[in-house]
The first five atom37 places (N, CA, C, CB, O) and aatype in JSON, in Angstrom:
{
  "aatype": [20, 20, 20, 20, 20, 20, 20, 20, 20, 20, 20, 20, 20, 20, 20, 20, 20, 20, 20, 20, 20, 20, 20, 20, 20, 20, 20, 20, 20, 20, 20, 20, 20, 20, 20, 20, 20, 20, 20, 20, 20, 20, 20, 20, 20, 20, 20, 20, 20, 20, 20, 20, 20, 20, 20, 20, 20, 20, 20, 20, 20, 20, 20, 20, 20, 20, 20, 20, 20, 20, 20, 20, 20, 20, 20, 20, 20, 20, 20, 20, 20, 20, 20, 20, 20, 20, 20, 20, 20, 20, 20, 20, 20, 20, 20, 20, 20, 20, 20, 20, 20, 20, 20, 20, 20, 20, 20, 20, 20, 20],
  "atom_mask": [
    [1, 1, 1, 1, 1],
    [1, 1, 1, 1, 1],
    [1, 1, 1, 1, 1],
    [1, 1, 1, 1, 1],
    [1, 1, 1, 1, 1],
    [1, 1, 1, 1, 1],
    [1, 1, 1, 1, 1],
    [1, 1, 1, 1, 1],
    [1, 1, 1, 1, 1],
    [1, 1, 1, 1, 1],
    [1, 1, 1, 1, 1],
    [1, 1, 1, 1, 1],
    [1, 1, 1, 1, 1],
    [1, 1, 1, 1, 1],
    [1, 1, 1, 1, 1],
    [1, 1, 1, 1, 1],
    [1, 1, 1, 1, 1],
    [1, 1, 1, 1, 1],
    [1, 1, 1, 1, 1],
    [1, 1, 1, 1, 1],
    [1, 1, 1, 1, 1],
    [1, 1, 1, 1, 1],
    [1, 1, 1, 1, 1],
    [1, 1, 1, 1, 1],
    [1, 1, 1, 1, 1],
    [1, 1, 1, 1, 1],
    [1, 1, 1, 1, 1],
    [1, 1, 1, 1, 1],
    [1, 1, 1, 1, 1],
    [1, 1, 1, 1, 1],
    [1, 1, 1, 1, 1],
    [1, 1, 1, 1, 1],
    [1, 1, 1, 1, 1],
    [1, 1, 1, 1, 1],
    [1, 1, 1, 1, 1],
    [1, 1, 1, 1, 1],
    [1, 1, 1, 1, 1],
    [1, 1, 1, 1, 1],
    [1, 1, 1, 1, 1],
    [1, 1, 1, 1, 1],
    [1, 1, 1, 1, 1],
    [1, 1, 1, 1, 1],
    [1, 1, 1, 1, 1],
    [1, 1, 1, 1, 1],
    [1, 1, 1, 1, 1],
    [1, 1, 1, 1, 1],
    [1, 1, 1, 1, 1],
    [1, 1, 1, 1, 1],
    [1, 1, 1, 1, 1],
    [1, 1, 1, 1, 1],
    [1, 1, 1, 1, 1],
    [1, 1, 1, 1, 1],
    [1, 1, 1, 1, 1],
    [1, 1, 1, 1, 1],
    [1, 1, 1, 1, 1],
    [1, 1, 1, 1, 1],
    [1, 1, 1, 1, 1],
    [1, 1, 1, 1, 1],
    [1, 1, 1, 1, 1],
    [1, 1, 1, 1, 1],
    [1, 1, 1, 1, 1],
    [1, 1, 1, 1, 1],
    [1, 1, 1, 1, 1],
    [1, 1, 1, 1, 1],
    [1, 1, 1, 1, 1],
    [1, 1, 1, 1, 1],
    [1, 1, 1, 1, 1],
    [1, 1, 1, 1, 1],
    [1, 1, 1, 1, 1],
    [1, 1, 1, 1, 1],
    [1, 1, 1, 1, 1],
    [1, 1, 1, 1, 1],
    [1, 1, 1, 1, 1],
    [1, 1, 1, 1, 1],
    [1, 1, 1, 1, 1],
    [1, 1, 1, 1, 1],
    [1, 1, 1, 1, 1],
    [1, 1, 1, 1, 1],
    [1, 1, 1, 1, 1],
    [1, 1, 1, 1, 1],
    [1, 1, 1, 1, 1],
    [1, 1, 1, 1, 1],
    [1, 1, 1, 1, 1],
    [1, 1, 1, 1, 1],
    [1, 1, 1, 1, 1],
    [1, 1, 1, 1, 1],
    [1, 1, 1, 1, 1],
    [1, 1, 1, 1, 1],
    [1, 1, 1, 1, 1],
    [1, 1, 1, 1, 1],
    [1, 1, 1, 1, 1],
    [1, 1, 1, 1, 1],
    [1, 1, 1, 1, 1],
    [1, 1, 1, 1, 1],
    [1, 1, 1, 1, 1],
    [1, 1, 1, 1, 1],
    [1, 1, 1, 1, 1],
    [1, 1, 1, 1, 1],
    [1, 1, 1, 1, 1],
    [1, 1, 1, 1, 1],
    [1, 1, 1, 1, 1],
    [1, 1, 1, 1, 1],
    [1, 1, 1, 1, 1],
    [1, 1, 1, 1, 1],
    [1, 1, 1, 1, 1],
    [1, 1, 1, 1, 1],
    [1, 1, 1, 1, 1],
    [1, 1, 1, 1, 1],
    [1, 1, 1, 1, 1],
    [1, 1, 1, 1, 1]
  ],
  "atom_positions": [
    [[10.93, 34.33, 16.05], [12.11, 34.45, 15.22], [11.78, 35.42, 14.08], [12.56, 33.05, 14.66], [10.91, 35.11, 13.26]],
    [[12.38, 36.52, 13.99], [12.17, 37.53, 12.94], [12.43, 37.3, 11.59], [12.85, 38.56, 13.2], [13.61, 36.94, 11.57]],
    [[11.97, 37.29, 10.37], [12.72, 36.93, 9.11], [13.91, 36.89, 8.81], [12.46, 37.5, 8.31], [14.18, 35.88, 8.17]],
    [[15.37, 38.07, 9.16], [16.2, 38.74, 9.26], [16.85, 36.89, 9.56], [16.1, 40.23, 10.32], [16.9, 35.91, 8.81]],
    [[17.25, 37.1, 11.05], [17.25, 35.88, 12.09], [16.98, 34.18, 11.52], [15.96, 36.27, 13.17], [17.74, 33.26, 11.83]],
    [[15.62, 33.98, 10.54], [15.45, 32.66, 10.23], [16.52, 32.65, 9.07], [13.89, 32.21, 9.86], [17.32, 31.73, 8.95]],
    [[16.47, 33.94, 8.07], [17.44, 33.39, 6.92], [18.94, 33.24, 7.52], [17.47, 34.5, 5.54], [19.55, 32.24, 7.14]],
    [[19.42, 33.89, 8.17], [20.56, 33.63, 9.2], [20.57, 32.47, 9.59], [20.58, 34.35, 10.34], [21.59, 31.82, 9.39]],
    [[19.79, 32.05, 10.06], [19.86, 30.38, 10.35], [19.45, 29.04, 9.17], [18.74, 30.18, 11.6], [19.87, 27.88, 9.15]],
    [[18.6, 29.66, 8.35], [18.95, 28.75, 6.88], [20.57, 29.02, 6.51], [17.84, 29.4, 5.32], [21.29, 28.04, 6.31]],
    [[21.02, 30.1, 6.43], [22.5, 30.09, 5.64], [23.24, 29.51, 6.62], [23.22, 31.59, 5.17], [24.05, 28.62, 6.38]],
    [[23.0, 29.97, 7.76], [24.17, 28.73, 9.04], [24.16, 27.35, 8.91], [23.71, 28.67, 10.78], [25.17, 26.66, 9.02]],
    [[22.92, 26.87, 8.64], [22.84, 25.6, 8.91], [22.63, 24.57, 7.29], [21.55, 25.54, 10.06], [22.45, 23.37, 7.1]],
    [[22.71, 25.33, 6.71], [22.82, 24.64, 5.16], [23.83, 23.86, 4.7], [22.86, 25.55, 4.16], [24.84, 24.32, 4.17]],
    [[23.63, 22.73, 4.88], [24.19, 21.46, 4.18], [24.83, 21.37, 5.84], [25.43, 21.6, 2.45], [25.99, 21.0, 5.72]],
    [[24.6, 21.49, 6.78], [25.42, 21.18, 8.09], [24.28, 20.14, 8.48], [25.78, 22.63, 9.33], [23.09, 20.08, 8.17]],
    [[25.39, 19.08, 9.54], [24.64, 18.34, 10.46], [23.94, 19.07, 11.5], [25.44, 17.45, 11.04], [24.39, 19.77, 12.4]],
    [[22.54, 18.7, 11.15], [22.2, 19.58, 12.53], [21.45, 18.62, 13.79], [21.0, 20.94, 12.06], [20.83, 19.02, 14.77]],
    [[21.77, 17.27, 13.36], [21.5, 16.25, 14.53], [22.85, 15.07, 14.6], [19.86, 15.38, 14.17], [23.67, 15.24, 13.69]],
    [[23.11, 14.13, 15.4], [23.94, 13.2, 15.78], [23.66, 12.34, 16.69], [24.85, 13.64, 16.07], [22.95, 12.68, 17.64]],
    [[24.08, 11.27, 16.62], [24.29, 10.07, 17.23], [24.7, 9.41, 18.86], [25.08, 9.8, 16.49], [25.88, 9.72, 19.06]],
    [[24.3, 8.84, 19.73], [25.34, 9.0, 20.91], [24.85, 7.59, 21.34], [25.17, 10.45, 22.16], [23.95, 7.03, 20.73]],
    [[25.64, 6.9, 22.68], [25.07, 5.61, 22.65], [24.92, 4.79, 21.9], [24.27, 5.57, 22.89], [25.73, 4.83, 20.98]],
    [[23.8, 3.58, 21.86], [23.83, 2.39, 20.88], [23.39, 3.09, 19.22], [22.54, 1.04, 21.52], [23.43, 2.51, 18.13]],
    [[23.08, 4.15, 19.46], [22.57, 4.84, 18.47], [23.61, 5.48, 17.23], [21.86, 5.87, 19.2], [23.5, 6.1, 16.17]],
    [[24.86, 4.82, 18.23], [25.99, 5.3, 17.23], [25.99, 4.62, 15.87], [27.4, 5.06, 17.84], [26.45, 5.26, 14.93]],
    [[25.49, 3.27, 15.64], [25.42, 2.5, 14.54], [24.7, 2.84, 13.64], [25.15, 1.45, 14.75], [24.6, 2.47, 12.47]],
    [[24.19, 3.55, 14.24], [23.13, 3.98, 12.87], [23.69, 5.13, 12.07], [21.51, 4.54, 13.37], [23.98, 6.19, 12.62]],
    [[23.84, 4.91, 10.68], [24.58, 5.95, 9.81], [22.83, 7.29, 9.54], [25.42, 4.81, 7.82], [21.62, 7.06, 9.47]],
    [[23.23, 7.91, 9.52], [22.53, 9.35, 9.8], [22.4, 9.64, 7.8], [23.93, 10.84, 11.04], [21.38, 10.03, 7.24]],
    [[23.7, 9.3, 7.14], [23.62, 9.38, 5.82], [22.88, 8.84, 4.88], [24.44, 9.18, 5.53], [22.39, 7.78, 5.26]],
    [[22.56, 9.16, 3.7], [21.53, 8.33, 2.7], [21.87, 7.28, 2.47], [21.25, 8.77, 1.45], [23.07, 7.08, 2.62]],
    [[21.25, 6.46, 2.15], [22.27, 4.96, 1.35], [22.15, 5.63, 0.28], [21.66, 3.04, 1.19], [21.46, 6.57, -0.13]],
    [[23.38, 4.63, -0.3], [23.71, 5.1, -1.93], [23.41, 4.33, -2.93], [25.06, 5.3, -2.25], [23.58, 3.12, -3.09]],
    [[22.78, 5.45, -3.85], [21.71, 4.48, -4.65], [22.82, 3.6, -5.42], [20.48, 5.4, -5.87], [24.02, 3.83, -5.3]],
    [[22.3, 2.56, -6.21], [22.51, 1.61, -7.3], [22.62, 2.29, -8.6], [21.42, 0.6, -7.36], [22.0, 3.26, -9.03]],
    [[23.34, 1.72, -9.01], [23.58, 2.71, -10.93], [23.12, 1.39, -11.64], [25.84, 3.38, -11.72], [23.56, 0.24, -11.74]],
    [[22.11, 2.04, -12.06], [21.02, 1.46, -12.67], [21.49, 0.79, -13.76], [20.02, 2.35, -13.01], [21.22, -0.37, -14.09]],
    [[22.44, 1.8, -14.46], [23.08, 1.73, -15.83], [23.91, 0.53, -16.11], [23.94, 2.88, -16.04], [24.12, 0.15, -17.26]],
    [[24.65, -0.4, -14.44], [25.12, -1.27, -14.86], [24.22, -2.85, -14.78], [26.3, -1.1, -14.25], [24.53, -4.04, -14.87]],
    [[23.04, -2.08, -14.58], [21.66, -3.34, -14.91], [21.97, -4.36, -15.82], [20.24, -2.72, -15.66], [22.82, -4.0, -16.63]],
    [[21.63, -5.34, -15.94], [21.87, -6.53, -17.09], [20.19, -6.79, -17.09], [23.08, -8.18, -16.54], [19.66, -7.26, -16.09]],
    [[19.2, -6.37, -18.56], [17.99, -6.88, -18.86], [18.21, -8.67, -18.99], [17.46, -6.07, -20.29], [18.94, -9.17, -19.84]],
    [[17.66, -9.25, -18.26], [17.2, -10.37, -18.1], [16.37, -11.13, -18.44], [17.08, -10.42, -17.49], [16.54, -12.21, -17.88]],
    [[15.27, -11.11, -19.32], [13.87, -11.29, -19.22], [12.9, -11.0, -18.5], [13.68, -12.09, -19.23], [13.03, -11.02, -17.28]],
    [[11.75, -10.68, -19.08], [10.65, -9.99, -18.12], [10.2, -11.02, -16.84], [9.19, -9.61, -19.11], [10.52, -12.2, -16.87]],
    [[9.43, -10.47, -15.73], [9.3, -11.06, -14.75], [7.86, -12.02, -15.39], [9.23, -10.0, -13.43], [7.92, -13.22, -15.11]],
    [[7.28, -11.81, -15.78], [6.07, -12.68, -16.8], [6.83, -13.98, -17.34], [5.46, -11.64, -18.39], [6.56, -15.14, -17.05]],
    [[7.71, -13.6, -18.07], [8.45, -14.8, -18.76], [9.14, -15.54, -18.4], [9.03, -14.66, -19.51], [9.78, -16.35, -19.07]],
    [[9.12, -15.3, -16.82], [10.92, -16.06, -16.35], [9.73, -16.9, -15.2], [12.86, -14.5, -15.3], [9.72, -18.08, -14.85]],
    [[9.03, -16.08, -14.91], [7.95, -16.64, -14.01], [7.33, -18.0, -14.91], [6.67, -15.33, -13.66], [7.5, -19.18, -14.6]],
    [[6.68, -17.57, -15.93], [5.64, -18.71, -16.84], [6.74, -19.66, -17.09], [4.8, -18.11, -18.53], [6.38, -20.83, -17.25]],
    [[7.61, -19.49, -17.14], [8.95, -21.06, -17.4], [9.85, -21.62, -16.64], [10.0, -20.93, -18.34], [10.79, -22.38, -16.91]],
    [[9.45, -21.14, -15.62], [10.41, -20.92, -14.02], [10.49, -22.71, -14.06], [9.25, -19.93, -12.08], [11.55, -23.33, -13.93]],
    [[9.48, -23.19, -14.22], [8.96, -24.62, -14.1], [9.73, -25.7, -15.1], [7.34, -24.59, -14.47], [10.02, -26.76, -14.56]],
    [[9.98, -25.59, -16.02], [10.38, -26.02, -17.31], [11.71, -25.1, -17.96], [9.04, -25.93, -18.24], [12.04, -25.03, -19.15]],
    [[12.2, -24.58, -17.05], [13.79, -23.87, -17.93], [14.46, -24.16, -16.57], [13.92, -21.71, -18.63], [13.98, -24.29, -15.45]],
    [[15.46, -24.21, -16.94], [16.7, -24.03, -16.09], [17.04, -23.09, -15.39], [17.6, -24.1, -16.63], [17.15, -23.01, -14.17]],
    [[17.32, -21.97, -16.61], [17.85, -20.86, -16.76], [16.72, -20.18, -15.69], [18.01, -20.36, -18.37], [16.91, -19.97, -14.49]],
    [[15.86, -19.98, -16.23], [14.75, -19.14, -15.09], [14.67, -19.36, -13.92], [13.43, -19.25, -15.26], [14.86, -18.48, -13.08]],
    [[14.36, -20.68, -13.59], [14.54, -21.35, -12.03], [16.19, -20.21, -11.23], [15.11, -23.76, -12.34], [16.25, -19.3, -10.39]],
    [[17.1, -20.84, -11.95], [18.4, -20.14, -11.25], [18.03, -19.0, -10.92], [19.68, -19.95, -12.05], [18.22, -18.67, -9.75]],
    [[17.32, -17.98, -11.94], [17.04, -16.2, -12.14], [15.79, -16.49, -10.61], [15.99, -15.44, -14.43], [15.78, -15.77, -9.6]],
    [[15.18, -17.29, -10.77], [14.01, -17.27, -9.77], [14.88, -17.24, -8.1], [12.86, -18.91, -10.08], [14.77, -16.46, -7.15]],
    [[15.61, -18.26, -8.26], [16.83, -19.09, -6.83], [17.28, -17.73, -6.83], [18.42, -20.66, -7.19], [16.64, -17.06, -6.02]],
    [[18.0, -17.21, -7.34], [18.93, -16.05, -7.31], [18.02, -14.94, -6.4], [19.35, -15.48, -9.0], [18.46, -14.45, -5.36]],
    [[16.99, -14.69, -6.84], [16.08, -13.87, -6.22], [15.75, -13.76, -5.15], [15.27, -13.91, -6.54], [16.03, -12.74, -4.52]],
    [[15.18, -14.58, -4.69], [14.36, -15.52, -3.45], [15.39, -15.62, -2.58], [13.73, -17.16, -3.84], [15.34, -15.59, -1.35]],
    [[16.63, -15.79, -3.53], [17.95, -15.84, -1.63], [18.6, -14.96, -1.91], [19.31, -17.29, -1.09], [19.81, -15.22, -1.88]],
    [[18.23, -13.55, -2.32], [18.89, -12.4, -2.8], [20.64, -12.69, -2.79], [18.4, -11.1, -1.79], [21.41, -12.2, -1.96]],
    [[21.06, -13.64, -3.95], [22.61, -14.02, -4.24], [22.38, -13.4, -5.52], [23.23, -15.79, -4.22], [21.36, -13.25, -6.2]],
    [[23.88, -12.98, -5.73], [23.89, -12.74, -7.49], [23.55, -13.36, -8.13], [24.81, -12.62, -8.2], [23.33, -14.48, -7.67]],
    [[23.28, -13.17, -9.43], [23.06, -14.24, -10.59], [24.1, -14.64, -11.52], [22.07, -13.8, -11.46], [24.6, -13.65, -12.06]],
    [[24.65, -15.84, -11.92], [25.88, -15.93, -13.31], [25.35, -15.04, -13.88], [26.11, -17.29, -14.4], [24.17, -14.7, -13.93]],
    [[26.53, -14.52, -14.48], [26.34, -13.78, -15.56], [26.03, -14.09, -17.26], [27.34, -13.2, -15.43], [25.89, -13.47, -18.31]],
    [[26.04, -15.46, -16.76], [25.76, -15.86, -18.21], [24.31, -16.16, -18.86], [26.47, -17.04, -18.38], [23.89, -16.43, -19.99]],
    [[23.62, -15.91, -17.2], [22.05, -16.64, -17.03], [21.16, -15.36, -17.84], [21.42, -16.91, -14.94], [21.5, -14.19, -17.65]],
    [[20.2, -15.63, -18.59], [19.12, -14.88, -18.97], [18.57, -15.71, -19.79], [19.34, -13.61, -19.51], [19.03, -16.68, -20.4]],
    [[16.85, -14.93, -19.74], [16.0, -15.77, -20.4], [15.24, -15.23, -21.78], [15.04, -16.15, -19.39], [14.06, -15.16, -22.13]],
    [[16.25, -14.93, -22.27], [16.01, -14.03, -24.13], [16.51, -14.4, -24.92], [16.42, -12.67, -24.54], [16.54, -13.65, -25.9]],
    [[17.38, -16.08, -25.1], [17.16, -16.53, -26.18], [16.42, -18.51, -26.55], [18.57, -16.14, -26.66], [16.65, -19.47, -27.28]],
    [[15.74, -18.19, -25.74], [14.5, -19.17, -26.09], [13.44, -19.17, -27.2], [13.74, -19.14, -25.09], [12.68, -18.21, -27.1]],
    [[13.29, -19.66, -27.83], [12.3, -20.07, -28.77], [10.57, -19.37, -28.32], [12.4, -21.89, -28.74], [9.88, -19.53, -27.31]],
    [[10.37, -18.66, -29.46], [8.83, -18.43, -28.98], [7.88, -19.58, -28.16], [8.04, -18.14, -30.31], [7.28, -19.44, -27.1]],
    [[7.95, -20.75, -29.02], [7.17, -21.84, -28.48], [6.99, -21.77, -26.86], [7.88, -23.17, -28.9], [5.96, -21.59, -26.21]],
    [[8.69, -22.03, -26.31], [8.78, -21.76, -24.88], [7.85, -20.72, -24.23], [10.12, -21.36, -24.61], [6.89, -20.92, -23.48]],
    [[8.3, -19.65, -24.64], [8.02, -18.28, -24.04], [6.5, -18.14, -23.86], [8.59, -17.07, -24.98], [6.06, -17.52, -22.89]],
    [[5.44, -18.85, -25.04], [4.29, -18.52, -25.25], [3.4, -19.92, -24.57], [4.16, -18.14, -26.84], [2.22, -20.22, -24.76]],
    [[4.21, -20.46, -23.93], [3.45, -22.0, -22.96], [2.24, -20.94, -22.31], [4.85, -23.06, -21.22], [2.23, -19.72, -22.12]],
    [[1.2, -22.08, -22.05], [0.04, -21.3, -21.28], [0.49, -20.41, -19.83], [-1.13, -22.52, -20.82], [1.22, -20.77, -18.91]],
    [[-0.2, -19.24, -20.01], [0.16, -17.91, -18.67], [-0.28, -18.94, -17.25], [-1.3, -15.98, -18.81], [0.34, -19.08, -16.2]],
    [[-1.55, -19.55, -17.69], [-2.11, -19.87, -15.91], [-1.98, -21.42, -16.06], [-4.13, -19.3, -15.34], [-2.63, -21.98, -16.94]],
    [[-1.16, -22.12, -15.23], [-1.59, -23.44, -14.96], [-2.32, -23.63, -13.52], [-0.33, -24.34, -15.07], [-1.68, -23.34, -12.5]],
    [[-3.57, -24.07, -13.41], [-3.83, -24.43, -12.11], [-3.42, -25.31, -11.65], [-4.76, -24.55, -11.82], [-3.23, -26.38, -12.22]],
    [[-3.14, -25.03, -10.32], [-2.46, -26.34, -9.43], [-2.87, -26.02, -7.93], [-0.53, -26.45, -9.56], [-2.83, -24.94, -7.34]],
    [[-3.28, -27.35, -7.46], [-4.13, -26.64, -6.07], [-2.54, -26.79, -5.23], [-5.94, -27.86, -5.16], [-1.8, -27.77, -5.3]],
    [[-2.32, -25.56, -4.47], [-1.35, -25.36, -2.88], [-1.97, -24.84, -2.06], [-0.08, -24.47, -2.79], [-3.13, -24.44, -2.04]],
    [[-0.91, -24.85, -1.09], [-1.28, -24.29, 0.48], [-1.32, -22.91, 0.49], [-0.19, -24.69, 1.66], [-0.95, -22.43, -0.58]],
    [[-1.61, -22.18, 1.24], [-1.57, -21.1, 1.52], [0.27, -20.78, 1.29], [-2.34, -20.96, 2.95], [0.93, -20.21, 0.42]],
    [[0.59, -21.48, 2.53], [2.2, -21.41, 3.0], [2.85, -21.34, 1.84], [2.82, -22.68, 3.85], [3.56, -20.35, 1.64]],
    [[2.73, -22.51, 0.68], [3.33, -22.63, -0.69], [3.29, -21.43, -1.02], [2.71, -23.5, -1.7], [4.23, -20.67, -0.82]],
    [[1.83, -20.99, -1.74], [2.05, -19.44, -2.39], [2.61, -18.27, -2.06], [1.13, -18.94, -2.59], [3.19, -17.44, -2.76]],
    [[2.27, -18.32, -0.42], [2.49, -17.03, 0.02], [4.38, -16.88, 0.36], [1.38, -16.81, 1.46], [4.95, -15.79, 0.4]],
    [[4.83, -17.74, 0.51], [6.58, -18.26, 0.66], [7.0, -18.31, -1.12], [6.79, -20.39, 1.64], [7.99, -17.57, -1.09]],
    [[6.9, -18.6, -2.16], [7.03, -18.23, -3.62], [6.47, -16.57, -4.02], [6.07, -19.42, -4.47], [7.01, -15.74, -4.75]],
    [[5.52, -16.5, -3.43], [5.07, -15.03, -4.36], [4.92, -14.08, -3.4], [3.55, -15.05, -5.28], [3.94, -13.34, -3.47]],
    [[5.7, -13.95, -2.52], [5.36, -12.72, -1.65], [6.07, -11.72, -2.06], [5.58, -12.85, -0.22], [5.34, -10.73, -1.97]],
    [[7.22, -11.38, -2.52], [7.8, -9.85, -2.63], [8.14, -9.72, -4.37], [9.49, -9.63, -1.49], [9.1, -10.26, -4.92]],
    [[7.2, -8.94, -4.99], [7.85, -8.33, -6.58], [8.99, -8.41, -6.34], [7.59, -6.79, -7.19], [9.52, -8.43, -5.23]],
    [[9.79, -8.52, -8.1], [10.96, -7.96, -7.99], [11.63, -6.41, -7.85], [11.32, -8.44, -8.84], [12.85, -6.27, -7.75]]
  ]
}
């Protein structure tokens, strides 16, 4: 393909489909997903803090539930106006579990 020829075919084929779908293959969208607007985010409390009280708040547990079965959250739920005391309970409690326990609670960041 001569230089001449390839830019001819960059300007032909720019912003064009240049593959498609046929068969069961039709379901599959070929397009980007579309991102999330970030902007209509609601800050929640940090994942540290909602985690360390998940146990002892309400509010966090729901933020935790909400997660874990990827459902929305009320909108009324967040964990930023609690009392330092709360917030600053010890980071590590040991507690002996199963494998299954931990790895079914802590497998995917938010």
């Amino acid at each position: 393909l001569s230089s001449a020829d390839g830019c001819e075919l960059v300007d032909a084929t720019h912003r064009r489909r240049i593959c498609g779908t046929w068969g069961t293959g039709r379901a599959v969208s070929l397009r980007s997903a579309k991102q999330t607007d970030k902007d209509k985010w609601q800050n929640i409390g940090t994942w540290e803090d909602i985690m360390n009280i998940r146990g002892s708040n309400a509010n966090a547990q729901a933020i935790v539930n909400a997660w874990r079965d990827k459902q929305p959250l009320d909108a009324d739920i967040d964990c930023h106006f609690y009392s330092e005391e709360e917030l600053a309970k010890p980071k590590f409690q040991l507690k002996q579990m199963t494998f299954d326990e931990v790895y079914q609670t802590e497998r995917f960041p938010p």
